[in-house]
N, C-alpha and C positions, 0 to 999 in steps of 0.2 A: 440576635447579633452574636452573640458568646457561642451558639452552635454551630453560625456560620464561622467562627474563627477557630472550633477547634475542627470543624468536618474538613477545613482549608490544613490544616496541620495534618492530617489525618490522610488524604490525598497526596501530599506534600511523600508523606514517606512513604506512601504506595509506590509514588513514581519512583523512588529510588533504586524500586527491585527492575525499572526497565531500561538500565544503565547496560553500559558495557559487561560482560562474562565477569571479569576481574575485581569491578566496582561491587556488586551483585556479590561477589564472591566473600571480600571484604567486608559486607557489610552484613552476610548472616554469618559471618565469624563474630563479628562484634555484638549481634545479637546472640549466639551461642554463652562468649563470652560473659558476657552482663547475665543470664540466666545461670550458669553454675557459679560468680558471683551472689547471684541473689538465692540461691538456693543454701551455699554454704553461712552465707549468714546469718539467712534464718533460724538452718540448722542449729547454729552456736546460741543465738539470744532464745529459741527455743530451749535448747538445754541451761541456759545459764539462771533459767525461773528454780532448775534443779538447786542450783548453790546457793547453798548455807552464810554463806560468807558477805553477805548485803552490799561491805564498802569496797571490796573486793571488784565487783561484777561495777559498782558506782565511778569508780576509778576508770576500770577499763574502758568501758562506754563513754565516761565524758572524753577521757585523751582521744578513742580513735572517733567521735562523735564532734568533736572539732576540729581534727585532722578534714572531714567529707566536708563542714561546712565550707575551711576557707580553701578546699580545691573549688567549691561552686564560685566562691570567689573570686579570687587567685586566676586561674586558667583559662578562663576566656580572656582576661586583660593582661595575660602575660603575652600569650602566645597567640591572643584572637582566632574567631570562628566567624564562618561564613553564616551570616543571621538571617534565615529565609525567614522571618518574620520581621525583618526590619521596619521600625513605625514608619521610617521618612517611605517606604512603597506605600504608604495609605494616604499620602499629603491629599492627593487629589480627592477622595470619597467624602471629606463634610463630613468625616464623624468627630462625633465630641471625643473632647481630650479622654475626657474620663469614661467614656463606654469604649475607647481604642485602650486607652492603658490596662483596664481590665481582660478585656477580651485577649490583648497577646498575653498578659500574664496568667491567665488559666490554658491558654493554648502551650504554655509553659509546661504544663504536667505531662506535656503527651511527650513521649520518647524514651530512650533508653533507661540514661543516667535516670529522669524522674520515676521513671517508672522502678528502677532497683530500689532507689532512696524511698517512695513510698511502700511497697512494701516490709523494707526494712524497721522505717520506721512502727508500721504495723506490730510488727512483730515483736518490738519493743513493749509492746501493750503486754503482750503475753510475758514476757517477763519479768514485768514489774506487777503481775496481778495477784498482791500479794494478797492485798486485804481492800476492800469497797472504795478508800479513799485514794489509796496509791494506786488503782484500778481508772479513777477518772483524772487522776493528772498527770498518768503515763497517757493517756490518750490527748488529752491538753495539750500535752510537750508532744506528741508526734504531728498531731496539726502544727505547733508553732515551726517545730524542724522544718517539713515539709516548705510551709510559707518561706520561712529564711532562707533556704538555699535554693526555692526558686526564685524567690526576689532579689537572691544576690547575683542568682546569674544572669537572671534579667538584667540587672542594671551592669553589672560589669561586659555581660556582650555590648551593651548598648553606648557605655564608654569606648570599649574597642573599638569597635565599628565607627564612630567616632576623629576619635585620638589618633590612633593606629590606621588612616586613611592613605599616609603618604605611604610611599616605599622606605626613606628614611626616617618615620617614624615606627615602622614595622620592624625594622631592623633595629633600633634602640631598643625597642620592650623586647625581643630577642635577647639582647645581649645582656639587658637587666634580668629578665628571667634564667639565663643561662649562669651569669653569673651569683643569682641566688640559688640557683640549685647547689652550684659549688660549694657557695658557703653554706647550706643544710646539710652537705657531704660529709664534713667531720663529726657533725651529731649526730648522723644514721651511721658511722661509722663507730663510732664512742658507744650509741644504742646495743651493737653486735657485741661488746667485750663486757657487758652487764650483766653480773651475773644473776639470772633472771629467778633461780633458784633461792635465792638468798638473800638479791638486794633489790627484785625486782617491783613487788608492790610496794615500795617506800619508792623506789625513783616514782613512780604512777600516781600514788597519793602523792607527793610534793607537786607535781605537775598539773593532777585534779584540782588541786585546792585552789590553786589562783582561776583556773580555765574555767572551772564551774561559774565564777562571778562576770565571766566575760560573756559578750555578744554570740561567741562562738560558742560555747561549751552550756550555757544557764539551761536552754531547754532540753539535753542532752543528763543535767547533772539534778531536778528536779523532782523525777521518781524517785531516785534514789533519796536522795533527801526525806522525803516522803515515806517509803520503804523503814530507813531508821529512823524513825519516831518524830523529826524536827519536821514540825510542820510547818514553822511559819517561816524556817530556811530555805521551802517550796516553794512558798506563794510568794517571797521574795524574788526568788531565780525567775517563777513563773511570771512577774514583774520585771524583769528585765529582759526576758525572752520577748515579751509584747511588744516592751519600748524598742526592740530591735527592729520589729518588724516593721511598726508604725513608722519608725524612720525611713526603712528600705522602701516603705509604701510610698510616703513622700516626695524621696529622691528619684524614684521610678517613675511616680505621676511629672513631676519638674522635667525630667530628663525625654520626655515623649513629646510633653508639651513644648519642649526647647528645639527637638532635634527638627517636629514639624514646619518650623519656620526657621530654621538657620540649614545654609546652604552644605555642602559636604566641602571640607577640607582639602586644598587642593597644594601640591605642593610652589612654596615660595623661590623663586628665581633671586637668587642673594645677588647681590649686586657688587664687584670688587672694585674698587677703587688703587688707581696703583699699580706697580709693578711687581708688587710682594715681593717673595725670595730673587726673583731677579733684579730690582732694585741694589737688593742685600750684596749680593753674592757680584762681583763683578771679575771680568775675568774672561779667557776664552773659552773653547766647548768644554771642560769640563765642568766650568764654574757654571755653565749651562742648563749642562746635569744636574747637577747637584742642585740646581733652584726647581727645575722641575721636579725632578725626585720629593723632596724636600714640601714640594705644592702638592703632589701625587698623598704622601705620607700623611699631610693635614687635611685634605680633602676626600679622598677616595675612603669610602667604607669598607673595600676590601682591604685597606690599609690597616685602618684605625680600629677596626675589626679584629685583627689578629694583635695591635700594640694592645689593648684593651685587655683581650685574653690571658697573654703571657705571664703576665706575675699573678694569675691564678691558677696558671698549671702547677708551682712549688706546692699548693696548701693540700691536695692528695698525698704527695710524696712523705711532707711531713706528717701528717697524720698517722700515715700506714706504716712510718720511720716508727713514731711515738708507740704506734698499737705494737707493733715489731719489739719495743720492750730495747730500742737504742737510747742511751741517754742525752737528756734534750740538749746537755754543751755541744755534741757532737750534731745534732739533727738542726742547730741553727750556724751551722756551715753552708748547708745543704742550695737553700734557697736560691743566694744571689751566683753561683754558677750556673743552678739551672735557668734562670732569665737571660743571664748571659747566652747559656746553651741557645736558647729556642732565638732571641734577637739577632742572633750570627745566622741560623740559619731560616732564617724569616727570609731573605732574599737570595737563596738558593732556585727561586724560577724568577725572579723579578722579570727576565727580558718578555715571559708569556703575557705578565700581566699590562707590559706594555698597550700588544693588541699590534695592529695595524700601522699605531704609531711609530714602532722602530725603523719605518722607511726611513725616516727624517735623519737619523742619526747613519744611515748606509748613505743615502745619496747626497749626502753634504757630503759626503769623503770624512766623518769624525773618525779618529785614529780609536780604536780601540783601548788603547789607555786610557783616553777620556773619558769612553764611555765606563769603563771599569771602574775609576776612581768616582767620576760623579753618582753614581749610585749606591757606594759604600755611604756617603756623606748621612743621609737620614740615620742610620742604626746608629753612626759615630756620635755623633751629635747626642741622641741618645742614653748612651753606653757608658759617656764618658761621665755625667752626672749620676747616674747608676751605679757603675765601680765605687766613686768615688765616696758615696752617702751608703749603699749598701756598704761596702768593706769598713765603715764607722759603724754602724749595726750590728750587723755579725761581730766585730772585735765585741763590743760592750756585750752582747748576749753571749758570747761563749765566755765569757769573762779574762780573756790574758792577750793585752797588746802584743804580746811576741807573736803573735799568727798575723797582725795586721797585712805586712809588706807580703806574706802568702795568701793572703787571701784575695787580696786586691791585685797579685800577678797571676793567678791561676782564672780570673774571673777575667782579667783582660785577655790574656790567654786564650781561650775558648771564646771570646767574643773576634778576634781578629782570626782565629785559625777558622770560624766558620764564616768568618767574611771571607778569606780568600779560596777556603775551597768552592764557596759560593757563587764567585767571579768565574770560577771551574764551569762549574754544572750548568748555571743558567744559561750558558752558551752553548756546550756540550751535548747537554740532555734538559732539552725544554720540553715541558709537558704542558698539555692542553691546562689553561688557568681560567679562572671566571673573569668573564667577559668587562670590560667598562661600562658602566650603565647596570651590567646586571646585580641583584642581590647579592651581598658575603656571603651569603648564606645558601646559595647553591655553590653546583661543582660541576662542571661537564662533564658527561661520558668518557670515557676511553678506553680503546678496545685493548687485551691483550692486559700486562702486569706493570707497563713501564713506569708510570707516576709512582706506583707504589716502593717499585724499587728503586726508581729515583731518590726518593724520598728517605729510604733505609738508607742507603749507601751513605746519601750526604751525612745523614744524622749520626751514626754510627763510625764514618770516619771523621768527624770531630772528634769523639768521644775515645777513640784509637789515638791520637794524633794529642790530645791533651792529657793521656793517663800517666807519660811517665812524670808529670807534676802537679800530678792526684797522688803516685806513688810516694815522692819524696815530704809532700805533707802528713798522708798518712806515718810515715818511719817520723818525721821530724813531733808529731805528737804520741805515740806509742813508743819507740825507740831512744831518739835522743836529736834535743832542738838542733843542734849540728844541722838537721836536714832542711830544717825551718829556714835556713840563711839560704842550701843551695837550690830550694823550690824555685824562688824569684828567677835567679839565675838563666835558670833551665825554660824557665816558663816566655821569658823575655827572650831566647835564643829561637825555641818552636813557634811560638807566635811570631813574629814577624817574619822567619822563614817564609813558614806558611803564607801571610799576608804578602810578602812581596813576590814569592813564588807565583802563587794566583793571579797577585795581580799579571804577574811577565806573562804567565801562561795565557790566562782567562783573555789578556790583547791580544794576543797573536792569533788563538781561536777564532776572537770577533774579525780580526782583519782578514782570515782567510774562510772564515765559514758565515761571512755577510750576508751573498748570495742564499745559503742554506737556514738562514735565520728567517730570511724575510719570505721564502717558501712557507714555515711554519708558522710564520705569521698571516700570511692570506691566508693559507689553509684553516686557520684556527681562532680567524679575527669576527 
């Protein structure tokens, strides 16, 4: 049975080479790929039997040794894989729980990634072949690797596939992965300014030392142990490298046995009760709006999707501010304009993302004001607890109340100037949007460069449009607070300009380019 499931694996990739040119194409890059990975490896743990240096070579292998485990982890249940060995395709054959759980988890070893990992592992033998004993429990620990990070992907494909069934649950672990990568951003970021020279295997050791005693790093950190004379610091690790696996074993046998008789996940139809934000909200078409918008904002995941995002764009900035050697009073300024920034122009296409639906708003005869004001309503709503709790933050973090009233007019500022250039564009220059129903996570096509330059223009004329009370807070802290009183001023005069500006314009646009609205919307629905 185990031959029939890996000859099934085995076939499975055969057929891959009889895909389309492109597919085919793709996929001996990624076998290229994975071979001068597994070759510079080698290369390195081959030479690294050369160094002298024991804790050295013990260090580096456990940290990038439990980096591989928890991608076998990690990766399939962040971002999900299409599981051509899915248990629930065997419901039907009558085989035992436990000759199917085995049989996909050594059809496991056949492929890419395992097949780099096992060699690698391999080759770890040779590097720890120091002396007879460290010789047989580098080979211990590349079997238990091996096991671990095919059991772990085993089972987190098999959560995936799973959990991640819906479209809005596929789209969560997206954003949760997405958002983890960001926050690992500043620590690969902080990694590059190490000086590697000097302080580099002390950050390595501090980091081995804990990761060794964990699930991730014990069977990776056991040679070495071994290697320098502690032996019974070995057969400990190599003791919690087993309890590892015997767990993974466990939860993979449970997790087969579970999936075979529980149905697939199908997505739940919510049920609303009410008239929600229109209840709320009373009023004529724009109060209309603004309920809709407001249901759009809490419901649509290409909504929530990009709210979600936004106050993780600041934490690059600030980083690269910190690595850039700017002092941190000044780099926690920074944040809550750029939220500001990016929230104002979040609905610089709003009409695309309507769809089909903005017939409704043409052929009632709504005045364009309407529709203008009710769509600003979600970001305000917003914004305005935003300013108000950031410019309390920012004050305490930069430490002097005198920047309060500037900081809190320059954030208001740029969130009203890119509402109303927004009321502009999204009438003006609407560009093809991801569909209702579709994923946040695609984009459509578009021929030619206009989204993109759409997209500059708006962003960029914010940032045009808000600099002379960027200027005067700059002079008002470098120069002399004088400037600090006339920031507000100035900031309060541009902003609602802009805002009422837009708004006049952005109506009149709608009431006369209707007709050309709802073309780009068939076109594009």
């Amino acid at each position: 049975m185990v031959a029939q499931f890996l000859g099934l694996k085995l076939r499975l990739m055969g057929n891959a080479f009889r895909r389309s040119p492109w597919q085919v194409f793709g996929l001996v890059l990624g076998v290229v790929y994975g071979g001068v990975i597994t070759v510079v490896a080698v290369s390195a743990l081959v030479a690294a039997r050369l160094v002298t240096d024991v804790d050295a070579v013990h260090d580096v292998l456990v940290v990038l040794g439990s980096i591989v485990v928890a991608g076998f982890l990690l990766l399939p249940l962040l971002f999900g894989v299409d599981d051509t060995l899915d248990p629930r395709k065997f419901a039907l054959f009558g085989l035992p729980n436990r000759v199917l759980s085995t049989g996909l988890l050594l059809a496991g070893l056949v492929g890419i990634p395992s097949f780099v990992l096992i060699v690698c592992s391999a080759a770890t033998v040779v590097t720890w072949s120091r002396d007879p004993m460290t010789t047989i429990v580098a080979l211990v620990s590349a079997v238990l690797v091996v096991a671990t990070c095919v059991l772990a992907s085993r089972v987190s494909t098999a959560l995936a596939s799973f959990l991640l069934a819906t479209r809005r649950s596929r789209e969560a672990g997206g954003v949760v992965a997405t958002l983890l990568l960001v926050l690992l951003a500043p620590a690969v970021l902080l990694l590059v300014t190490v000086d590697w020279g000097r302080d580099g295997l002390g950050a390595l050791s501090g980091a081995a030392s804990w990761m060794s005693w964990t699930p991730l790093g014990a069977a990776w950190s056991a040679p070495g142990a071994a290697a320098s004379g502690d032996l019974g610091r070995a057969l400990l690790q190599l003791l919690v490298a087993v309890a590892t696996v015997g767990l993974l074993w466990l939860v993979w046998d449970v997790l087969v046995s579970t999936v075979l008789v529980t149905p697939p996940r199908r997505a739940r139809t919510k049920a609303y009760h009410g008239t929600g934000w229109f209840g709320r909200l009373h009023g004529g078409p724009t109060a209309a709006i603004a309920a809709r918008s407001m249901t759009y904002w809490g419901r649509d995941p290409r909504y929530w999707v990009s709210i979600v995002m936004i106050p993780v764009i600041p934490v690059f900035v600030i980083v690269a501010l910190l690595l850039a050697g700017l002092p941190s009073h000044y780099v926690s300024l920074v944040p809550l304009p750029l939220v500001c920034l990016f929230l104002g122009w979040s609905v610089h296409n709003d009409v695309a993302f309507d769809g089909t639906a903005v017939w409704l708003h043409i052929v009632s005869g709504t005045r364009g004001i309407a529709d203008r004001v009710g769509r600003l309503f979600p970001p305000i709503v917003i914004g305005i607890p935003v300013i108000a709790i950031g410019s309390i933050a920012t004050t305490i973090a930069y430490g002097d109340w005198a920047i309060l009233p500037t900081v809190a007019a320059l954030s208001g500022a740029i969130l009203v100037i890119g509402l109303g250039l927004s009321s502009i564009s999204s009438v003006l220059f609407p560009y093809p949007a991801t569909k209702p129903g579709d994923s946040a996570f695609t984009q459509p096509q578009t021929s030619g460069a206009s989204a993109a330059l759409v997209q500059s223009l708006s962003f960029f004329a914010i940032l045009l449009l808000a600099s002379p009370v960027v200027v005067f807070l700059v002079l008002g802290l470098v120069v002399n607070p004088f400037w600090l009183g006339v920031a507000p001023v100035v900031a309060v005069i541009i902003g609602f300009a802009c805002l009422f500006g837009g708004l006049w314009a952005g109506a009149r646009l709608f009431d006369r380019r209707g007709t050309d609205v709802m073309a780009f919307a068939t076109r594009n629905g």
